[in-house]
C-alpha positions as CSV (number, residue, x, y, z in Angstrom):
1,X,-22.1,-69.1,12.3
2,X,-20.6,-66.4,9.9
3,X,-18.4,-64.4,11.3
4,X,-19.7,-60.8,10.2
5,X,-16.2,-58.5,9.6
6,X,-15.7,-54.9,9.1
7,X,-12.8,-53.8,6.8
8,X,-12.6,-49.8,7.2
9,X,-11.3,-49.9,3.9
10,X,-9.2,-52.2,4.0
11,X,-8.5,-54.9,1.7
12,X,-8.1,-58.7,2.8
13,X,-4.5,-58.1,1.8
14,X,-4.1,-55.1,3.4
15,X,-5.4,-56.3,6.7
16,X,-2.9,-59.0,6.3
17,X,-0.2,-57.0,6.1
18,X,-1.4,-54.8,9.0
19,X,-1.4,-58.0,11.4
20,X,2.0,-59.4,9.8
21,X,3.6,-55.6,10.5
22,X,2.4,-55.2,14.5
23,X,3.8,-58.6,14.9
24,X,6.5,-57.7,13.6
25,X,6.6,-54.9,16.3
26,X,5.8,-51.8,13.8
27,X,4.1,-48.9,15.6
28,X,0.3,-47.9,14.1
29,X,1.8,-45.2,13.0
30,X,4.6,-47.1,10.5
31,X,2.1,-49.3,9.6
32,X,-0.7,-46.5,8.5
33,X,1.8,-44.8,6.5
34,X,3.0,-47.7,4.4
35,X,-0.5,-48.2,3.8
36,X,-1.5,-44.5,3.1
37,X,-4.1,-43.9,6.1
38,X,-4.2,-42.4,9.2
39,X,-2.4,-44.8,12.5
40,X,-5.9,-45.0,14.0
41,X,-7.1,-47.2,11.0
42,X,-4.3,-50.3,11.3
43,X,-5.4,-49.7,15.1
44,X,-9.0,-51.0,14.5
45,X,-8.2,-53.9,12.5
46,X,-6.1,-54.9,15.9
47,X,-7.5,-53.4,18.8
48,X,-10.6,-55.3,18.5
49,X,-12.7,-53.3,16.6
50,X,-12.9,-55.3,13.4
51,X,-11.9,-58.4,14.9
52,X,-11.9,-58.8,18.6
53,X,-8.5,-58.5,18.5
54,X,-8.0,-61.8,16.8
55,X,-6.7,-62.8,13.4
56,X,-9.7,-62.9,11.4
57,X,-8.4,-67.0,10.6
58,X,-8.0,-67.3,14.1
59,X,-11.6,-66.3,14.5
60,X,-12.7,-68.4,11.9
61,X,-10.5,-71.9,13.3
62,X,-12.4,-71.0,16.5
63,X,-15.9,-71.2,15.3
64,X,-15.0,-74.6,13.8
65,X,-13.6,-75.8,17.0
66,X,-17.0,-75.2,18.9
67,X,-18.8,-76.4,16.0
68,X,-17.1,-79.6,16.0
69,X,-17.0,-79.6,20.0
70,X,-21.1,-79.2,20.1
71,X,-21.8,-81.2,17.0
């Protein structure tokens, strides 16, 4: 199963960077302006819109976990 990811215009990188910063404890707001957008974007990426509000490779080690569990 793919796991179908939105970006809101952010890179791979970038979105790295966003999850590496609010682990760090960085507010949205911090993290949007080091990246040059608004707080609510870095928000999305974390919140659960993009990703569930996982790591996308946390998503990803999931899906092989129940594929290996099942198959």
């Amino acid at each position: 199963m793919e796991v179908q990811v939105r970006d809101y215009g952010f890179s791979p990188a970038q979105q790295d960077e966003i999850w590496r910063r609010w682990r760090e404890g960085q507010s949205f707001s911090l993290i949007g302006r080091a990246l040059g957008a608004p707080p609510t974007r870095p928000r999305l990426v974390v919140t659960g819109e993009v990703t569930g509000g996982r790591d996308v490779n946390d998503v990803v080690e999931l899906d092989v976990v129940r594929v290996e569990a099942t198959g």
